[in-house]
DRENDO-1510 file (C-alpha; in Angstrom, 1 decimal, always signed):
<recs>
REC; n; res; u; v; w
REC; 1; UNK; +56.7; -152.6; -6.0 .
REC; 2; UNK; +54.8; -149.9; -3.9 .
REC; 3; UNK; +51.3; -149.1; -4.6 .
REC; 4; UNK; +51.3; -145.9; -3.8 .
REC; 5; UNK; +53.6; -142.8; -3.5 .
REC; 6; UNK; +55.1; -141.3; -0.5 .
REC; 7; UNK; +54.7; -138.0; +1.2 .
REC; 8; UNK; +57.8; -136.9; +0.1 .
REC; 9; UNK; +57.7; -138.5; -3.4 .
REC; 10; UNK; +54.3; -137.0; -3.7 .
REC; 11; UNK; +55.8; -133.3; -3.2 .
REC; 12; UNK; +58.5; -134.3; -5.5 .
REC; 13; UNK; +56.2; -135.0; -7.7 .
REC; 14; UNK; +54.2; -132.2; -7.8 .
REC; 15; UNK; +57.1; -129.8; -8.2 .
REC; 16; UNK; +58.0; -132.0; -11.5 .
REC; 17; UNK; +54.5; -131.5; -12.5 .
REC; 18; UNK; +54.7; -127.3; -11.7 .
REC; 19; UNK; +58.1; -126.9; -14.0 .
REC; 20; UNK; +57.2; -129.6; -16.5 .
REC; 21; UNK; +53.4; -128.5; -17.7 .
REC; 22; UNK; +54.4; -124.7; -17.3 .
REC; 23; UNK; +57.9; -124.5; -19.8 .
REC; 24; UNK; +57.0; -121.4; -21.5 .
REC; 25; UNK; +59.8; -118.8; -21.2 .
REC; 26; UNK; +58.4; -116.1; -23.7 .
REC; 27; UNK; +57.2; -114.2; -21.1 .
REC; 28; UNK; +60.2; -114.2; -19.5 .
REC; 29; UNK; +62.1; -112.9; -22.6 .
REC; 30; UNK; +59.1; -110.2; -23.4 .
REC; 31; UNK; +60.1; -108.7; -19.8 .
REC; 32; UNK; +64.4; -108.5; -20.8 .
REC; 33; UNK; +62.8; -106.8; -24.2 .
REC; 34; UNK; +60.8; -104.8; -23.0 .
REC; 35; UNK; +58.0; -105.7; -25.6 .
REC; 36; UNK; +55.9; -109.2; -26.6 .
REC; 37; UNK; +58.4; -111.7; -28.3 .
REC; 38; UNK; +55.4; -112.7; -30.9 .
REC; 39; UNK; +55.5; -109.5; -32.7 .
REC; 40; UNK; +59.9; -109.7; -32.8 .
REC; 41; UNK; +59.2; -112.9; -34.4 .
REC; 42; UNK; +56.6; -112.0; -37.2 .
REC; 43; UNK; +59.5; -109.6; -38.4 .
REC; 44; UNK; +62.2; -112.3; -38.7 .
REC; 45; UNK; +63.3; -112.3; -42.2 .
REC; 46; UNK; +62.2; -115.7; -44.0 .
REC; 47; UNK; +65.7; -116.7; -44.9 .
REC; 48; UNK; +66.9; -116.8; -41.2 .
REC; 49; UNK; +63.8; -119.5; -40.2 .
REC; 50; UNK; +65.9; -122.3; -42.7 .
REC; 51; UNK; +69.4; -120.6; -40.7 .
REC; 52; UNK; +67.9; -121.0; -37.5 .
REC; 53; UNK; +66.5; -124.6; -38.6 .
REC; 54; UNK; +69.9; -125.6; -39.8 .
REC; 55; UNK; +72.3; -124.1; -36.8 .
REC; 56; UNK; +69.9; -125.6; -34.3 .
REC; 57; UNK; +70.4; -129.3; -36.2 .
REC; 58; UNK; +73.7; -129.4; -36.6 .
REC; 59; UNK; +73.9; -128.1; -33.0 .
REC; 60; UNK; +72.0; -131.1; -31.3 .
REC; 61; UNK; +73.9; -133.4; -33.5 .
REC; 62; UNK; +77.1; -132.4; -32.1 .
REC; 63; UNK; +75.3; -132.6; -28.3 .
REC; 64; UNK; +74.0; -136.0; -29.3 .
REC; 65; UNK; +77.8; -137.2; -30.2 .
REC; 66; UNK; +79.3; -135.8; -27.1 .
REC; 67; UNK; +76.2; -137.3; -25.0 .
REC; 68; UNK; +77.1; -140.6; -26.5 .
REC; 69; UNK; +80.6; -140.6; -26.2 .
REC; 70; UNK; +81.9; -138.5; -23.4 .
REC; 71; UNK; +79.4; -138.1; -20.5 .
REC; 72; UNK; +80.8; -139.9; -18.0 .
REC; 73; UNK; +79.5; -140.7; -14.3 .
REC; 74; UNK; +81.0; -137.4; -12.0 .
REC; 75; UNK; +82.7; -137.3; -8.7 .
REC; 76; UNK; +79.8; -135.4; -7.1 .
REC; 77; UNK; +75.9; -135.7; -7.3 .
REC; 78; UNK; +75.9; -131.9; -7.0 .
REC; 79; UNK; +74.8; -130.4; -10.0 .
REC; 80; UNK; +77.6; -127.8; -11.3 .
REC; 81; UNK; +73.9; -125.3; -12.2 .
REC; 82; UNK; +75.8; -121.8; -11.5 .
REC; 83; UNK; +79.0; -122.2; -13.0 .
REC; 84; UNK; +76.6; -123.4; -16.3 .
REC; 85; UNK; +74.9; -120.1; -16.1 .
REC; 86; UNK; +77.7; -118.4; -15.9 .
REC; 87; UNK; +79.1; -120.2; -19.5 .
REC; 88; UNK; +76.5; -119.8; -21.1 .
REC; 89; UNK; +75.7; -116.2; -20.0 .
REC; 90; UNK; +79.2; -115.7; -22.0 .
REC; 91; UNK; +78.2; -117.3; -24.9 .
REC; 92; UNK; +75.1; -115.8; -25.2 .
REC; 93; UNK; +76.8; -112.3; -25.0 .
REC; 94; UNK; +78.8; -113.7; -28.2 .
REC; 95; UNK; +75.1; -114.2; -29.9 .
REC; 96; UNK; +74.3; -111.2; -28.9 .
REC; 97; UNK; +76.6; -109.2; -30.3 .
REC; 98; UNK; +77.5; -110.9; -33.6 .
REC; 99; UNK; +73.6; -111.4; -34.1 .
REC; 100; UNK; +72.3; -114.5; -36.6 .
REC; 101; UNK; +76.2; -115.3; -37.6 .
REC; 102; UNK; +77.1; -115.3; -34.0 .
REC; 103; UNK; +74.6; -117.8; -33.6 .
REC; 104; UNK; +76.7; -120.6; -35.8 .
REC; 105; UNK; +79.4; -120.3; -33.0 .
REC; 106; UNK; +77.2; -119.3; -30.1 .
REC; 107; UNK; +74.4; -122.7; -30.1 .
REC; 108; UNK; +76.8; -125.2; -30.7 .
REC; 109; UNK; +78.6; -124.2; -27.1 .
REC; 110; UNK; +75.4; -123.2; -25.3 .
REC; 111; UNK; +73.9; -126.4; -26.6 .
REC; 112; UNK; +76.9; -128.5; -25.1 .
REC; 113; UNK; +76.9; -126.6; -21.9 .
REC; 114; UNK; +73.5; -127.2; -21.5 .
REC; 115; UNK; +73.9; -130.5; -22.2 .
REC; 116; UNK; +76.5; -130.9; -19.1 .
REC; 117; UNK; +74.1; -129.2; -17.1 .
REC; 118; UNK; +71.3; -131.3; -17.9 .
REC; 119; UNK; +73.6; -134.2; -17.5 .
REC; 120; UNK; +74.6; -133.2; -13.7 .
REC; 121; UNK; +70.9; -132.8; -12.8 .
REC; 122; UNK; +70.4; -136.6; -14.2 .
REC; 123; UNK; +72.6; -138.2; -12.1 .
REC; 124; UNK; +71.4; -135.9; -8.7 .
REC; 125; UNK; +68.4; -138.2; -9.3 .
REC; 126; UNK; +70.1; -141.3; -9.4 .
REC; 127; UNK; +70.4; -141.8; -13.1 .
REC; 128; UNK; +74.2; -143.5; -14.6 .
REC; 129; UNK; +75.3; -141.6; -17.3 .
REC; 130; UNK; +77.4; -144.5; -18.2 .
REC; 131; UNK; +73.8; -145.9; -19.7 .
REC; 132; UNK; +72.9; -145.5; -23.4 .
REC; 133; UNK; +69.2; -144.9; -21.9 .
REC; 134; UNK; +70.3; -142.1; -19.7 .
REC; 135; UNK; +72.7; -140.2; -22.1 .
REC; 136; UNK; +69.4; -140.1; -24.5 .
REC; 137; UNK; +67.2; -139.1; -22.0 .
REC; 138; UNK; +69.5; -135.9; -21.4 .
REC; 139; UNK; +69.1; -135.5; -25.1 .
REC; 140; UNK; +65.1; -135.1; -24.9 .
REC; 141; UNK; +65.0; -132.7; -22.4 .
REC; 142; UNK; +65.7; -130.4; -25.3 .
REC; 143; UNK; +62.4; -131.2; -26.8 .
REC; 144; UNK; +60.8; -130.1; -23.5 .
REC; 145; UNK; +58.9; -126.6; -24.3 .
REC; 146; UNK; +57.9; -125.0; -27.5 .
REC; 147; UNK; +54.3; -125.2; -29.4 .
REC; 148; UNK; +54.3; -128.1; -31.8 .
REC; 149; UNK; +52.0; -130.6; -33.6 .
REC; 150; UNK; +52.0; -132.5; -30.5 .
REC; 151; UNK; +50.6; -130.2; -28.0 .
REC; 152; UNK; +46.7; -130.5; -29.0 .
REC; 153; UNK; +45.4; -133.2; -26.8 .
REC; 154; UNK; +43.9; -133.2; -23.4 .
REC; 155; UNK; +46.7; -135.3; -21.7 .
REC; 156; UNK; +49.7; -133.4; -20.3 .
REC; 157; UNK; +52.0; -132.4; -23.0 .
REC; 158; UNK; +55.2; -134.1; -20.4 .
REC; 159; UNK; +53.7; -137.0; -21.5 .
REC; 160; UNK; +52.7; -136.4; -25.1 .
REC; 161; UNK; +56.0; -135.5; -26.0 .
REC; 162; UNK; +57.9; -138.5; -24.3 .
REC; 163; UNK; +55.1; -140.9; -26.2 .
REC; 164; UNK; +55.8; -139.1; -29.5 .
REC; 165; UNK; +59.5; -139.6; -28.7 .
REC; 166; UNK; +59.4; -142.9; -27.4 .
REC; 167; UNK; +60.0; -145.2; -31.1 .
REC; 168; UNK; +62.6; -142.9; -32.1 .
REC; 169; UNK; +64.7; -143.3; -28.5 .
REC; 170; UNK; +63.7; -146.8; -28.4 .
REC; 171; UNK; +65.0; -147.6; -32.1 .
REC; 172; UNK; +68.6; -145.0; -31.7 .
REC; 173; UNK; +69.4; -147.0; -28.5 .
REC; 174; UNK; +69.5; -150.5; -30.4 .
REC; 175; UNK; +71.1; -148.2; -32.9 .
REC; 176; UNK; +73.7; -147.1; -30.6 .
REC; 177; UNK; +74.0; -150.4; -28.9 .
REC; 178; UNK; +74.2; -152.6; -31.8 .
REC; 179; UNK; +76.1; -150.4; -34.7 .
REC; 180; UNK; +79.3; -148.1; -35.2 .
REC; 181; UNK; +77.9; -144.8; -35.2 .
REC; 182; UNK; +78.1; -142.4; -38.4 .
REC; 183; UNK; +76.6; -139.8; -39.4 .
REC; 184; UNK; +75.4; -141.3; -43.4 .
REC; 185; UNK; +74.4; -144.3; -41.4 .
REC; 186; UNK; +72.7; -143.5; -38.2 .
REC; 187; UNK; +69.2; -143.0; -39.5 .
REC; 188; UNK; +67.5; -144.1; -36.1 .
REC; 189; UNK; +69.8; -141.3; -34.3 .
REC; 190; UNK; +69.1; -139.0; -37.2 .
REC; 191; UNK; +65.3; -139.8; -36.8 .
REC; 192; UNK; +65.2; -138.7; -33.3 .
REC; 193; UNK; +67.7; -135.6; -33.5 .
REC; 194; UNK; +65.2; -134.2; -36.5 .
REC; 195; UNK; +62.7; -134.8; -33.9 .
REC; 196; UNK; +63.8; -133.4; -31.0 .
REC; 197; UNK; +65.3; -130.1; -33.0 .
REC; 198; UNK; +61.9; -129.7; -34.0 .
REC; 199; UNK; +60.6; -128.3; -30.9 .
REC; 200; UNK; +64.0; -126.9; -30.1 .
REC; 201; UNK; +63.9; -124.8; -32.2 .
REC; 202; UNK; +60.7; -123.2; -31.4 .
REC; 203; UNK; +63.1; -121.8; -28.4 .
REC; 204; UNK; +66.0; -121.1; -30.2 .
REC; 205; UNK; +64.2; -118.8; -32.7 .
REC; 206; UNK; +62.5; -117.1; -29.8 .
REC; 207; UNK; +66.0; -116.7; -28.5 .
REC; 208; UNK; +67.6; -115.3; -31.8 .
REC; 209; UNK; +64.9; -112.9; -32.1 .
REC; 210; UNK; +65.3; -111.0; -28.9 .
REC; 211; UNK; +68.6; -110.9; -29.5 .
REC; 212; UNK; +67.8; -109.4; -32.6 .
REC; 213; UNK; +66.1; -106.2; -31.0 .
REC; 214; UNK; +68.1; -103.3; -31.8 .
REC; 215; UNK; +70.1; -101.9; -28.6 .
REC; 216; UNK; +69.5; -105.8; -26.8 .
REC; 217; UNK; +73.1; -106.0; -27.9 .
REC; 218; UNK; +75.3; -108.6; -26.1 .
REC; 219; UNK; +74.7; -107.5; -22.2 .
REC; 220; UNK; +70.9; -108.6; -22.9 .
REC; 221; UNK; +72.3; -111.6; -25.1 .
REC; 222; UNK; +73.5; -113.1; -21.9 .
REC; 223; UNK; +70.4; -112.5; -20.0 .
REC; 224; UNK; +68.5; -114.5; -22.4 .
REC; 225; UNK; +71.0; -117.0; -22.5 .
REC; 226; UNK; +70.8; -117.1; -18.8 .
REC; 227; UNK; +66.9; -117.3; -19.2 .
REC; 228; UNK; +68.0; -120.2; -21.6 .
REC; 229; UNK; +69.4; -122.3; -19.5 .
REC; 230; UNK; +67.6; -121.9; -17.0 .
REC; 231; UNK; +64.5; -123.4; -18.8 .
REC; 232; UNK; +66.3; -126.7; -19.6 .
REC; 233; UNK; +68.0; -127.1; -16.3 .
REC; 234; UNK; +64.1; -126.5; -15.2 .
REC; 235; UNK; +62.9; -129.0; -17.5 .
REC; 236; UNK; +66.0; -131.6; -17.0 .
REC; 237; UNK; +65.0; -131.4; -13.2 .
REC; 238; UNK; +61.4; -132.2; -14.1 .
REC; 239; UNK; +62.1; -135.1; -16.3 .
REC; 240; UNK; +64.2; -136.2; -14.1 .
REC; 241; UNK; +62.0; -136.5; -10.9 .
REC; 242; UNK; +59.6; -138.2; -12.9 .
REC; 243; UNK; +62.2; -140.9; -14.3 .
REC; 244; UNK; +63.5; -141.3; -10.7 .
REC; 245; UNK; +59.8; -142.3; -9.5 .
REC; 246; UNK; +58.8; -144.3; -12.3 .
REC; 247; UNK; +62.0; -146.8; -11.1 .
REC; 248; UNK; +60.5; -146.8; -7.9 .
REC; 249; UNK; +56.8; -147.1; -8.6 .
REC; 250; UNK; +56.4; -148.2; -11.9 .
REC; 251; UNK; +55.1; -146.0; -15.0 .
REC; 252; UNK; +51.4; -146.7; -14.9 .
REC; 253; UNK; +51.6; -145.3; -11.1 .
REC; 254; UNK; +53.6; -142.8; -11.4 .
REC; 255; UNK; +51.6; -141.5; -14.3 .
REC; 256; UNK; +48.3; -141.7; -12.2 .
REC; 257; UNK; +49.5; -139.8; -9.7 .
REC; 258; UNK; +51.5; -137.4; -12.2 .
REC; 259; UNK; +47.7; -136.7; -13.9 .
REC; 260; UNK; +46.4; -136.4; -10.3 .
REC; 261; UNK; +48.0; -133.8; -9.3 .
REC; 262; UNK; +47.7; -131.7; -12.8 .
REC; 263; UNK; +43.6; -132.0; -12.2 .
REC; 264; UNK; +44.1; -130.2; -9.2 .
REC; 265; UNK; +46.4; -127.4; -10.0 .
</recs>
């Protein structure tokens, strides 16, 4: 195994570490708005937060079934990244419109075509989707951005969130790999799902609340969507990278260099 990184991972590395350890998109949603996405949110209703909670579940459960089931290898390492805008700037316009019970239909689709996306942008960097490890690996980039419990801690909060992740994935893929899958007895999948939708949700609540604005209607629902997407095809391409390079060099190394390159930025 190498001892140290090439030129050219080393770049690749550093743009992981740019789109990895910067994932908030708030601002990007305060400038669609026109007005800070913290004081939208302290006006959400209380009853929507356990909606949200709930839509945002159900819809990683459903991702986390097709990622198990039907992601297959593609014919092309090219990921399909506009044409996944471009659905989920539809669907968004949906949310947009129909508000917090367009969301029900709306996340469920967005969620899967993000999932596809995310999916395309794994095997660019030489992952097999055929692989239970790979399939959930697509399913944590979901968990990539948001404030949470994990984020207070000096190390880079890539890595915090793959260590507080790492049981769960480990014990779902024996799961997976072992069992028939169902959902009153998967509790290892159900373990993770809860986790990752934890942080997910964080997004998806900043989502539903811009879409809330009055006169944001379903033209700016698509924006955000697009915004949406955007992040996680970001954060898949990130994850990614750093996957790709810790087959090559190991994870110790990679995660050196990884820290590295945060100190000086």
């Amino acid at each position: 195994m190498p001892e140290t990184l090439t030129n050219e991972h080393i770049q690749e590395l550093s743009e992981a570490v740019a789109i990895l350890e910067s994932p908030s998109i708030a601002a990007r949603i305060t400038n669609v708005i026109g007005m800070p996405i913290e004081r939208i949110l302290e006006s959400i209703p209380k009853d929507w937060q356990s909606k949200i909670e709930d839509i945002t579940q159900k819809s990683l459960t459903k991702a986390t079934e097709i990622a198990i089931w039907s992601l297959k290898e593609n014919t092309t390492n090219t990921p399909s990244n506009i044409l996944h805008k471009m659905g989920a700037a539809v669907s968004g316009g949906v949310g947009g419109f129909f508000g917090l019970p367009g969301l029900a239909l709306e996340l469920p689709v967005s969620t899967t075509i993000m999932l596809r996306s995310i999916a395309d942008i794994a095997q660019s960097q030489g992952e097999y989707l055929n692989d239970i490890d790979t399939k959930l690996a697509c399913i944590e980039v979901f968990a990539l951005g948001g404030e949470s419990k994990w984020d207070d801690s000096s190390e880079s909060g890539y890595f915090i969130i793959r260590a507080a992740l790492a049981k769960s994935v480990s014990e779902a893929t024996h799961f997976i790999a072992t069992k028939k899958i169902t959902e009153e007895s998967a509790p290892a999948l159900v373990k993770l799902i809860t986790q990752i939708a934890s942080r997910f949700n964080v997004l998806v609540t900043e989502k539903v609340a811009a879409q809330a604005v009055p006169a944001i209607g379903a033209v700016a629902g698509s924006v955000i969507n697009t915004i949406f997407i955007n992040h996680f095809q970001n954060m898949a391409k990130g994850h990614f990278i750093v996957r790709k390079l810790e087959r090559i060099y190991g994870t110790e190394l990679t995660k050196t260099w990884y820290h590295k390159i945060l100190e000086l930025n």
